[in-house]
C-alpha distance (Angstrom), angle and dihedral (degrees) to the residues before:
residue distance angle dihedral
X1 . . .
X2 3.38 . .
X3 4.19 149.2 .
X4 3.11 122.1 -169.7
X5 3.86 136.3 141.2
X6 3.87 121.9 -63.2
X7 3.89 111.7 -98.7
X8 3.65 131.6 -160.7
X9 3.90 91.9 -111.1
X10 3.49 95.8 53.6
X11 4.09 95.0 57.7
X12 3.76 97.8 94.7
X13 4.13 97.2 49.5
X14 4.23 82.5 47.9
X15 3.58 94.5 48.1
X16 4.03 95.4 53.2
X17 3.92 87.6 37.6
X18 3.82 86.2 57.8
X19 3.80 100.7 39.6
X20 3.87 93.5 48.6
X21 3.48 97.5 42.8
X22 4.03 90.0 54.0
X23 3.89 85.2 49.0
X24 3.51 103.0 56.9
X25 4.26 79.9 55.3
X26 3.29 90.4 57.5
X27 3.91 89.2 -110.9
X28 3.54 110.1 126.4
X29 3.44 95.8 115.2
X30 4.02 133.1 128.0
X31 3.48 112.6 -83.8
X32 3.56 98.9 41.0
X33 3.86 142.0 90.6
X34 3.63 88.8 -88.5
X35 4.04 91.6 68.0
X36 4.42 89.4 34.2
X37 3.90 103.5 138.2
X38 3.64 84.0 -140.6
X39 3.43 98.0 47.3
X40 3.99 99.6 102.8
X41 4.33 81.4 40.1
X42 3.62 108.6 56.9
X43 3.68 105.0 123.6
X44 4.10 81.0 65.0
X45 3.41 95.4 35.5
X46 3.82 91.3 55.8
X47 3.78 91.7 39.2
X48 3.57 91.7 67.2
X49 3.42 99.0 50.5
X50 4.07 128.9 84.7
X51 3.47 124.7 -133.2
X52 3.63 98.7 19.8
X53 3.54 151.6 90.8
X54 4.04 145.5 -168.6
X55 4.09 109.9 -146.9
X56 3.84 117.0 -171.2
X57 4.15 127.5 -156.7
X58 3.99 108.2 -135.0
X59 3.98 123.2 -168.3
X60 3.52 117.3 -179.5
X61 4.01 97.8 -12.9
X62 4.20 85.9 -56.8
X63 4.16 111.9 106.1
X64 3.81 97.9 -134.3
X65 4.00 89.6 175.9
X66 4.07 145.7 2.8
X67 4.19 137.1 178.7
X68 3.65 121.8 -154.9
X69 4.20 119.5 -158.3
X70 3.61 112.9 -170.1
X71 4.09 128.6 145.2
X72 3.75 119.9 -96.0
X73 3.92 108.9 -103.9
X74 4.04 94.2 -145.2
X75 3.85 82.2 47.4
X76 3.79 121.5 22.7
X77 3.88 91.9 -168.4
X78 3.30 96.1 65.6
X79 3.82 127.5 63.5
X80 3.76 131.1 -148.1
X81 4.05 115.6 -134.0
């Protein structure tokens, strides 16, 4: 396996990894991630951001996983996970 930083190319395979991963939870429901506009555009979301960071797992080429840290932008102390 691997982490590494989220890249552009990888934003699709994240997005669909999120979305059906809060599905089979039952939580594909508005006002969650499932429904974030920048959901399918993280890597550019992220990049625009200070302070933070979106890391993905890879195994064999496939992104089975990935954590984003960034600061809250109601309150920059805290962090969202």
């Amino acid at each position: 396996m691997t982490i590494r930083t989220l890249q552009q190319n990888d934003n699709e395979q994240l997005a669909l990894l999120i979305q059906t991963s809060l599905a089979s939870l039952g939580l594909d429901k508005a006002g969650t991630a499932y429904y974030d506009p920048q959901l399918k555009y993280l890597s550019f979301y992220y990049e625009q951001l200070t302070d933070a960071c979106y890391w993905v797992i890879e195994h064999q080429n496939k992104i089975i996983g990935g954590v984003g840290i960034a600061p809250l932008e109601a309150m920059p102390k805290v962090c969202e996970l």
